[in-house]
Biopython code that builds the backbone (N, CA, C, O; Angstrom):
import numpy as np
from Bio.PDB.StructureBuilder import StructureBuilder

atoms = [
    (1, "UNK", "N", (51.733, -1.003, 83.794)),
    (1, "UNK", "CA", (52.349, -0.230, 82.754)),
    (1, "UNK", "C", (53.727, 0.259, 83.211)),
    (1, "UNK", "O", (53.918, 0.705, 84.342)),
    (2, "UNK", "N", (54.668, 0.154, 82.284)),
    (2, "UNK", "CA", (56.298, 0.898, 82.611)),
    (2, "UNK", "C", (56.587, 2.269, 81.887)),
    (2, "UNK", "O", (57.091, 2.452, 80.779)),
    (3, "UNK", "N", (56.101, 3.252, 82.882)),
    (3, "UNK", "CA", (56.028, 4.754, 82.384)),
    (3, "UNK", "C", (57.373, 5.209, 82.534)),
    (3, "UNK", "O", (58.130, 4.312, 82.906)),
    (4, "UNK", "N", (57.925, 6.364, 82.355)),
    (4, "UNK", "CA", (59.128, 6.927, 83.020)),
    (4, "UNK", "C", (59.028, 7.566, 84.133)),
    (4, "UNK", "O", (59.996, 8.178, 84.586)),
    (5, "UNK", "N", (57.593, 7.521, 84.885)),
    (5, "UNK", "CA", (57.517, 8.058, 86.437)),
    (5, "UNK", "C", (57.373, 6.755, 87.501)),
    (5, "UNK", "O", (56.880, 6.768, 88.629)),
    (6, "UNK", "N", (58.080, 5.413, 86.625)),
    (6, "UNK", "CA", (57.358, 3.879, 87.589)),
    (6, "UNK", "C", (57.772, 4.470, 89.052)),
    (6, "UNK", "O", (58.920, 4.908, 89.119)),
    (7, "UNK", "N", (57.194, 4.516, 89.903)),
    (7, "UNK", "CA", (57.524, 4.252, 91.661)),
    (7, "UNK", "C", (58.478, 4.861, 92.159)),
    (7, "UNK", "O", (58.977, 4.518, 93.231)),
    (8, "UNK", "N", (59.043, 6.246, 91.196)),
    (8, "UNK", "CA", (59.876, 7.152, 91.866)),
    (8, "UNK", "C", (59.636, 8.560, 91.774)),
    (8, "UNK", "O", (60.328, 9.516, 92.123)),
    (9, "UNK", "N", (58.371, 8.477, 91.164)),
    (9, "UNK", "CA", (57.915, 10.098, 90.489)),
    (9, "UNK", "C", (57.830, 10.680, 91.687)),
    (9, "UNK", "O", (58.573, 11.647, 91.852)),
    (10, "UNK", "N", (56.945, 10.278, 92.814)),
    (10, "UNK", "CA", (56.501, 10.801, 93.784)),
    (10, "UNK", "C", (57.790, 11.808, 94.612)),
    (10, "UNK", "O", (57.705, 12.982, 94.973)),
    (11, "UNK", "N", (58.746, 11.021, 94.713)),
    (11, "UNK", "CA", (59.832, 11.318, 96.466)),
    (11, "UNK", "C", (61.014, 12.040, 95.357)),
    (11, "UNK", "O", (62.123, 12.000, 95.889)),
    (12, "UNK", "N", (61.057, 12.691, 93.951)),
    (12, "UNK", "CA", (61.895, 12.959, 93.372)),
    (12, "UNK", "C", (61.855, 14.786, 93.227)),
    (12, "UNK", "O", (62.635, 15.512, 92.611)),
    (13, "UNK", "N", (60.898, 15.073, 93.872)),
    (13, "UNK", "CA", (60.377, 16.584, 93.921)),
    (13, "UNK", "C", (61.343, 17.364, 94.663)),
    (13, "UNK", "O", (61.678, 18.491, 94.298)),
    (14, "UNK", "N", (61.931, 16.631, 95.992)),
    (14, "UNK", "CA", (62.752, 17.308, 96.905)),
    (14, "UNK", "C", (64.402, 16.749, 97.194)),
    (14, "UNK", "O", (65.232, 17.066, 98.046)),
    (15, "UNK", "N", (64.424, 15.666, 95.928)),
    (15, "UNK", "CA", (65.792, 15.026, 96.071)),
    (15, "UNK", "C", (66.573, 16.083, 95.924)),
    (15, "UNK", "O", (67.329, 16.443, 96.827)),
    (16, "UNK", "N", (66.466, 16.809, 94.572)),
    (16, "UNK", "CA", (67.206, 17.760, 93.928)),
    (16, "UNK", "C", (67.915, 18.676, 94.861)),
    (16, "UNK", "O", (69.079, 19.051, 94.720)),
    (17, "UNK", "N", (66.844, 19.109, 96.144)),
    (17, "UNK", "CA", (67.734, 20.381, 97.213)),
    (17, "UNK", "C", (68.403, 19.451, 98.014)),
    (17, "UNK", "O", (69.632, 19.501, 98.063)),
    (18, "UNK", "N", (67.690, 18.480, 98.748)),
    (18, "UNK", "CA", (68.650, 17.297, 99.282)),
    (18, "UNK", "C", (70.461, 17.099, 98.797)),
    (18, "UNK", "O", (71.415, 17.229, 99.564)),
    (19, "UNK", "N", (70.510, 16.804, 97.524)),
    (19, "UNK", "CA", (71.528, 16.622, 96.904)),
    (19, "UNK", "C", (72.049, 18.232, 97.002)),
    (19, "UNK", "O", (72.864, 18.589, 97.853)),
    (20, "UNK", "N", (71.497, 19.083, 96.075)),
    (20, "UNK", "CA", (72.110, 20.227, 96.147)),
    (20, "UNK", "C", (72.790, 20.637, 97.763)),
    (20, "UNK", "O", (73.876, 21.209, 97.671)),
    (21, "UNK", "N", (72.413, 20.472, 98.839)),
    (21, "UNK", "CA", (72.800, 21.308, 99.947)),
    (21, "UNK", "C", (74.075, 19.744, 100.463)),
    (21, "UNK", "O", (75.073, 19.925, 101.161)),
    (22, "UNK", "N", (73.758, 18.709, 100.036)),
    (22, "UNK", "CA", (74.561, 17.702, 100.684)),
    (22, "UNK", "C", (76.047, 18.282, 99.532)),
    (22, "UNK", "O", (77.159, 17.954, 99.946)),
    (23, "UNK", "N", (76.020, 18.719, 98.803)),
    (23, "UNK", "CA", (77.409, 18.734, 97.690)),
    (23, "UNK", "C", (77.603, 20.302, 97.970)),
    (23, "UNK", "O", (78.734, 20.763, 97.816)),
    (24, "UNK", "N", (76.486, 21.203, 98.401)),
    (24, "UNK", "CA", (77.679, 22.596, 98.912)),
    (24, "UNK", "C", (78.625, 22.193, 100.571)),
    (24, "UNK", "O", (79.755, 22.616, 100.811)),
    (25, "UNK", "N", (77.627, 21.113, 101.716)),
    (25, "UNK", "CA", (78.575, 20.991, 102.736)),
    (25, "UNK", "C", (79.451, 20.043, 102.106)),
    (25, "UNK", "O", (80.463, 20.116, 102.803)),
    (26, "UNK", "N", (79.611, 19.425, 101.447)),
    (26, "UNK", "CA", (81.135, 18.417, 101.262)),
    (26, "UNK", "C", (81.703, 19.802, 100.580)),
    (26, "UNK", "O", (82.129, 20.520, 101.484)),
    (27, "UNK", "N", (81.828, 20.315, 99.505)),
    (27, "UNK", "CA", (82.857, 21.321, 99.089)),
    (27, "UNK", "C", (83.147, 22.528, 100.127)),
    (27, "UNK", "O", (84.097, 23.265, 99.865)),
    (28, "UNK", "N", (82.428, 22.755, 101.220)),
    (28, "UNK", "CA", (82.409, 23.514, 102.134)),
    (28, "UNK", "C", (83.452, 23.429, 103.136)),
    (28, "UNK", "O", (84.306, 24.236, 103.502)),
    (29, "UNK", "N", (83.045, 21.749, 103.633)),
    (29, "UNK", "CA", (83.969, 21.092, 103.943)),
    (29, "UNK", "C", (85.654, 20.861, 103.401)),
    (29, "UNK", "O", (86.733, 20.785, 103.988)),
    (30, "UNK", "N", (85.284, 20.808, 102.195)),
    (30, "UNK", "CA", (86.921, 20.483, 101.915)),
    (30, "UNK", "C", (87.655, 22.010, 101.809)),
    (30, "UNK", "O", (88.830, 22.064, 102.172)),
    (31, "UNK", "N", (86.883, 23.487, 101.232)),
    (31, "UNK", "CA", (87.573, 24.293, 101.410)),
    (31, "UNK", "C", (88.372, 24.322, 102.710)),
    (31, "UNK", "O", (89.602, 24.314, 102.743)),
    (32, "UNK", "N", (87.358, 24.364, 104.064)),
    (32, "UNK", "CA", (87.928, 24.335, 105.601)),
    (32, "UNK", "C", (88.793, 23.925, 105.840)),
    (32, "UNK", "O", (89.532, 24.554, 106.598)),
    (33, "UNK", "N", (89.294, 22.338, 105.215)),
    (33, "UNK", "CA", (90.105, 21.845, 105.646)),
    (33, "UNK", "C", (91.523, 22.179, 105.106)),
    (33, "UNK", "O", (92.564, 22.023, 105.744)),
    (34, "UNK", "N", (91.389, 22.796, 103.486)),
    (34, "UNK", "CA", (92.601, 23.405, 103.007)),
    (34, "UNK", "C", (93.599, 24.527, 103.834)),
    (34, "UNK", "O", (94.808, 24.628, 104.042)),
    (35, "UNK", "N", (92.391, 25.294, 104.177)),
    (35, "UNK", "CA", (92.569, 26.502, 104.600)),
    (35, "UNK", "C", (93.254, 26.133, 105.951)),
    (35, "UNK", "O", (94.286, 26.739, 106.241)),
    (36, "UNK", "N", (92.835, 25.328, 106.675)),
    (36, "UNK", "CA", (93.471, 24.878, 107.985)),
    (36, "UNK", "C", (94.839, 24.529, 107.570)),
    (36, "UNK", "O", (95.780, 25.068, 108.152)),
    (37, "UNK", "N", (95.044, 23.690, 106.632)),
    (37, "UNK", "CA", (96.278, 22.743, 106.796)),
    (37, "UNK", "C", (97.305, 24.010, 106.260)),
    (37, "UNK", "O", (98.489, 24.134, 106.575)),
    (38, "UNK", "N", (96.429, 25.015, 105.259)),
    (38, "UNK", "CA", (97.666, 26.300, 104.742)),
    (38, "UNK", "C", (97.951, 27.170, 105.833)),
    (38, "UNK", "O", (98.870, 27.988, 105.795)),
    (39, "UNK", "N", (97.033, 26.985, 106.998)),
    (39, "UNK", "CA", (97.405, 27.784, 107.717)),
    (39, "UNK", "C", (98.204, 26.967, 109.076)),
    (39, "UNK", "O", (98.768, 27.276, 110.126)),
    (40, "UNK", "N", (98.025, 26.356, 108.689)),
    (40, "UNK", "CA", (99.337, 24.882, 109.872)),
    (40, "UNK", "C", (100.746, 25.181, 109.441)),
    (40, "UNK", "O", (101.683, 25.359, 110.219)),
    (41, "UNK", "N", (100.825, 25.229, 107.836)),
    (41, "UNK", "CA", (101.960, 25.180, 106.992)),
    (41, "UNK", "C", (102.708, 26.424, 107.614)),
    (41, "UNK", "O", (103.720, 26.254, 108.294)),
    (42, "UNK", "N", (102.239, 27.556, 107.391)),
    (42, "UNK", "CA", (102.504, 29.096, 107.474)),
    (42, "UNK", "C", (102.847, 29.187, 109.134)),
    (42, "UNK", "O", (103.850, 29.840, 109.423)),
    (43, "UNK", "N", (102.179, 28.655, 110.094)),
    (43, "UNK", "CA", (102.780, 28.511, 111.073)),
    (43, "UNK", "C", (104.380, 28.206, 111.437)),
    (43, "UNK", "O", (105.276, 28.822, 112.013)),
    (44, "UNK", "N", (104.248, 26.973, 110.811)),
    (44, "UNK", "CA", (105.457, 26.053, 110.901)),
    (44, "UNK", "C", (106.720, 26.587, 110.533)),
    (44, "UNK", "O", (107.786, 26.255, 111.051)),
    (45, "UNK", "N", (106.579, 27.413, 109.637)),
    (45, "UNK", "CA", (107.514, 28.571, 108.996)),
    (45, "UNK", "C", (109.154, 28.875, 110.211)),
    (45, "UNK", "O", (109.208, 28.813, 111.439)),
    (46, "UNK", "N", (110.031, 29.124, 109.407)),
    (46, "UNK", "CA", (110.779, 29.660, 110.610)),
    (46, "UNK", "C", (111.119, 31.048, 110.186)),
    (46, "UNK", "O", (112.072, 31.573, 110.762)),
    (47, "UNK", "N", (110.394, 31.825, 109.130)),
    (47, "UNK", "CA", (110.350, 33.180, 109.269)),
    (47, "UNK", "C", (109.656, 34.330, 110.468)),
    (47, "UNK", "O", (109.798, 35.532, 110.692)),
    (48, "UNK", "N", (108.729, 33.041, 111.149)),
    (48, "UNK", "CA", (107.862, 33.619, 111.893)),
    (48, "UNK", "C", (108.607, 34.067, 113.084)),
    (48, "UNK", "O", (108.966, 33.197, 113.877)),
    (49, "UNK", "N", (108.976, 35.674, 113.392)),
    (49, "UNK", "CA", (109.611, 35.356, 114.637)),
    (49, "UNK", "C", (109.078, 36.694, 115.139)),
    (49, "UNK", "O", (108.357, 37.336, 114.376)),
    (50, "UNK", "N", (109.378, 37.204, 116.417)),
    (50, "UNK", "CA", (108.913, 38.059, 117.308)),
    (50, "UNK", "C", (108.869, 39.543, 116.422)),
    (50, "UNK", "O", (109.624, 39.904, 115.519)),
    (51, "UNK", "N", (107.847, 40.165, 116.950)),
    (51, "UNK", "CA", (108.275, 41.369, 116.028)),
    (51, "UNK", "C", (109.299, 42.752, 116.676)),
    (51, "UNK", "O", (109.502, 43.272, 117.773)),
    (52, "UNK", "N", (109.828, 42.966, 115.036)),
    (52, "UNK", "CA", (110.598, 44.016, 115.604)),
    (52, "UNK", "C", (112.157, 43.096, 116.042)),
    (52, "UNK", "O", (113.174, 43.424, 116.654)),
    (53, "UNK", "N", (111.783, 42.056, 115.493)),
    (53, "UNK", "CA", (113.384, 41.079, 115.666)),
    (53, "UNK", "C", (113.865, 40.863, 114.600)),
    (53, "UNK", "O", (113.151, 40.165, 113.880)),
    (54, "UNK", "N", (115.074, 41.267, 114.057)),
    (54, "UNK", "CA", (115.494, 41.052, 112.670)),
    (54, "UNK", "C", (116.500, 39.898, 112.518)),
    (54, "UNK", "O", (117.302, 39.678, 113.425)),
    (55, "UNK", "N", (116.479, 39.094, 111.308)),
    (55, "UNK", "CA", (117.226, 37.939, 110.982)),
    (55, "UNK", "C", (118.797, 38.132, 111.692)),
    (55, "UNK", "O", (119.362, 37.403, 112.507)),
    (56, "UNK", "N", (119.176, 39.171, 111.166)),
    (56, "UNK", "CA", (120.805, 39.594, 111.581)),
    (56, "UNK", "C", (120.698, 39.065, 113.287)),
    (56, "UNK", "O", (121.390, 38.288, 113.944)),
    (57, "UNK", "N", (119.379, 39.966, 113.648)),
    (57, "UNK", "CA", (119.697, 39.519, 115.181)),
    (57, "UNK", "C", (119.565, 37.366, 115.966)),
    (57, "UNK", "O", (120.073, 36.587, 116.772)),
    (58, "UNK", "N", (118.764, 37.464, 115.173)),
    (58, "UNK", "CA", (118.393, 36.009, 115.296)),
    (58, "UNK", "C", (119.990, 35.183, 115.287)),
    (58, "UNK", "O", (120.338, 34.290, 116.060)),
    (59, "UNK", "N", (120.652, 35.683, 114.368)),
    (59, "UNK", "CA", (121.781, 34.954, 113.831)),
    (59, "UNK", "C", (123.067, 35.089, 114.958)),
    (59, "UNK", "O", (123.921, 34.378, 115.488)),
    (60, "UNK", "N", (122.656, 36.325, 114.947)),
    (60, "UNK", "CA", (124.212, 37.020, 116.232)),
    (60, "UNK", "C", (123.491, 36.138, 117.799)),
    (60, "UNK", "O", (124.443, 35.616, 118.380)),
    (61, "UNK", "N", (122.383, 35.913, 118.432)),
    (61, "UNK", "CA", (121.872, 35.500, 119.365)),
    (61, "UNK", "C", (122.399, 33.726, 119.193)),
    (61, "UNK", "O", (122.862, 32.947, 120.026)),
    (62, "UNK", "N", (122.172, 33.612, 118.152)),
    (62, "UNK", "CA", (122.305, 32.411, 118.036)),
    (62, "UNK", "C", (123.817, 31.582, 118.187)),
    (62, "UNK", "O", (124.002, 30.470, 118.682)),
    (63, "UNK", "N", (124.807, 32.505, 117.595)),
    (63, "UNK", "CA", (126.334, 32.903, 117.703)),
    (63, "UNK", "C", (126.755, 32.726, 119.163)),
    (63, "UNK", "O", (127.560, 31.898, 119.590)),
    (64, "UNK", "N", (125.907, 33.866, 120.023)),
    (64, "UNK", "CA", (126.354, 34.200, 121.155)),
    (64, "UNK", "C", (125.830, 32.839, 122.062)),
    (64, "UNK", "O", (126.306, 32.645, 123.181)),
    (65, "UNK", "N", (125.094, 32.179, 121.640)),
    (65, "UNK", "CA", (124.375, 30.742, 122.457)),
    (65, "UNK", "C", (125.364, 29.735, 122.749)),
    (65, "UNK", "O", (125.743, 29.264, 123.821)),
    (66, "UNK", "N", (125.703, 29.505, 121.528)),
    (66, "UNK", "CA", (126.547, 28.244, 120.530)),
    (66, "UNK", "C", (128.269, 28.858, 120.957)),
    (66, "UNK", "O", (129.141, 28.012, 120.754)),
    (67, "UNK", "N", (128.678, 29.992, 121.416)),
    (67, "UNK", "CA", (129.814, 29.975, 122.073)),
    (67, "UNK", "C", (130.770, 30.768, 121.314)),
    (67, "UNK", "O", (131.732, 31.178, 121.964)),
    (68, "UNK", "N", (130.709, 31.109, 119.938)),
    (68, "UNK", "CA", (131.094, 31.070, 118.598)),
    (68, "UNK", "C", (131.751, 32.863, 118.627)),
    (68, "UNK", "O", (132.627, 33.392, 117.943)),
    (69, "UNK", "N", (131.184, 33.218, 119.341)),
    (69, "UNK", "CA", (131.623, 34.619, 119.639)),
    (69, "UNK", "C", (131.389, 34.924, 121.263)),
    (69, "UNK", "O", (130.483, 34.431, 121.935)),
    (70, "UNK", "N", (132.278, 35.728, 121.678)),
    (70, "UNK", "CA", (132.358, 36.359, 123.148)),
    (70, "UNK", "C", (131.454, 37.573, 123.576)),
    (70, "UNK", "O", (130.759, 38.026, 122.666)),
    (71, "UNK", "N", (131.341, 38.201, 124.859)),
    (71, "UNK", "CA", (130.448, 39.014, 125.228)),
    (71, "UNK", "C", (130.635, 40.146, 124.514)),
    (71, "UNK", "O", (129.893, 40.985, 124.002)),
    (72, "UNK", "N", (132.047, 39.937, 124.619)),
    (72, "UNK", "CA", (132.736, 41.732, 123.818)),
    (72, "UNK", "C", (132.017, 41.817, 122.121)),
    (72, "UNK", "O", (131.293, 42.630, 121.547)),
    (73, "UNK", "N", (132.385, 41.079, 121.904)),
    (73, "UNK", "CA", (132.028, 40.942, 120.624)),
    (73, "UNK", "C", (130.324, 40.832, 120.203)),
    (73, "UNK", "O", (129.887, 41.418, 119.213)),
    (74, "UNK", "N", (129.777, 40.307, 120.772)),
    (74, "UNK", "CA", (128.362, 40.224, 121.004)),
    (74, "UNK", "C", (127.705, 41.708, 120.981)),
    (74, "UNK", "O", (126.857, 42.202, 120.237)),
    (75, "UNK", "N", (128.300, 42.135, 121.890)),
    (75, "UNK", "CA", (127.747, 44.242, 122.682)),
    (75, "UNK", "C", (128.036, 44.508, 121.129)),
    (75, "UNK", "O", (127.122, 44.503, 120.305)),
    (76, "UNK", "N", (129.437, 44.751, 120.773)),
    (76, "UNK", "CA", (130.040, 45.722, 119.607)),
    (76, "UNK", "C", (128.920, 45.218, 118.295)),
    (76, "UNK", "O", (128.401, 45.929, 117.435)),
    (77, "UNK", "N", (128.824, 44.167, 118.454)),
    (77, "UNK", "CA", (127.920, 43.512, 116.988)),
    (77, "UNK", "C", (126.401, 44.296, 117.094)),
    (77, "UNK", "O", (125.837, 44.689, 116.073)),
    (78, "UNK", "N", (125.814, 44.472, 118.440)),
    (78, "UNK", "CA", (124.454, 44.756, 118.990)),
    (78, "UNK", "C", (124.736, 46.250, 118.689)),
    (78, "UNK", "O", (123.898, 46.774, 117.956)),
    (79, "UNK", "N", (125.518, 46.854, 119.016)),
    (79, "UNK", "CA", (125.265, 48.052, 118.358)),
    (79, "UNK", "C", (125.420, 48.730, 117.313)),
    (79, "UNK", "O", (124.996, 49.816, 116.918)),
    (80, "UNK", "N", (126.385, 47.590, 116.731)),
    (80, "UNK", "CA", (126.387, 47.800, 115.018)),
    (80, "UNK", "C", (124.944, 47.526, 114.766)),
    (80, "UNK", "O", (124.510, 48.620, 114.403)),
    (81, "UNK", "N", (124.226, 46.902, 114.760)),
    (81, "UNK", "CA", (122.704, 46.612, 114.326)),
    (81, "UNK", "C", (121.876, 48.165, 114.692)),
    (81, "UNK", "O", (120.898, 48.626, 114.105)),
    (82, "UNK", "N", (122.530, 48.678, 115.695)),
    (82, "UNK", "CA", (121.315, 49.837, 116.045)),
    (82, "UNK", "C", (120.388, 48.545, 117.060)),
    (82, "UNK", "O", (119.188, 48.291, 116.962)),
    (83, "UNK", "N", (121.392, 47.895, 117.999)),
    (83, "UNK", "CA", (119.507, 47.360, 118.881)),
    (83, "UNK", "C", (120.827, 47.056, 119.818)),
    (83, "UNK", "O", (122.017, 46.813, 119.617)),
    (84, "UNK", "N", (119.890, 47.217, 121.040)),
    (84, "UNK", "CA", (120.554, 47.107, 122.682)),
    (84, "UNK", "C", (119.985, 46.471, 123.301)),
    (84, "UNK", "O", (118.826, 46.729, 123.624)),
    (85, "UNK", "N", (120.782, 45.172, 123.757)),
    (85, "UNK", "CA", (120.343, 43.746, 124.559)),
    (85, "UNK", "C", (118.847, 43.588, 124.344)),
    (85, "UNK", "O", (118.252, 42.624, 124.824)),
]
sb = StructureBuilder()
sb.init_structure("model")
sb.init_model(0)
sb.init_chain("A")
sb.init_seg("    ")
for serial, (resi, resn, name, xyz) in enumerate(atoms, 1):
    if name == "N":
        sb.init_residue(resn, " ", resi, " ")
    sb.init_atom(name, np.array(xyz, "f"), 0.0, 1.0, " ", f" {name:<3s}", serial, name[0])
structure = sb.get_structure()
């Protein structure tokens, strides 16, 4: 006879959590991996810098590297900022 339980009624009782727990670790999974790569991104950043270091200074350091301004000028700029070496 061809019922609607032919030869699978039996093993179909516990598919359902099977499936259910296999589709929360794949979405589980893919949250993790978002979250990693947003937090790779945010790394990569070049806002990220030491604390208590402000852009102005970043910029004048960078000045003083590259040749672009002299020592004198460097000090007088550093204390226009309010920050000492």
């Amino acid at each position: 006879m061809m019922g609607g339980w032919n030869g699978m009624g039996g093993g179909m009782g516990w598919s359902w959590l099977f499936l259910a727990v296999l589709v929360a670790g794949v979405v589980l999974l893919v949250v993790l991996l978002v979250m990693m790569l947003v937090r790779g991104s945010r790394a990569g950043r070049s806002d990220s810098r030491p604390m208590g270091r402000s852009r102005a200074r970043e910029i004048l350091d960078e000045r003083y590297a590259r040749g672009e301004i002299d020592t004198a000028e460097y000090q007088d700029r550093l204390q226009q900022l309010g920050e000492h070496g």
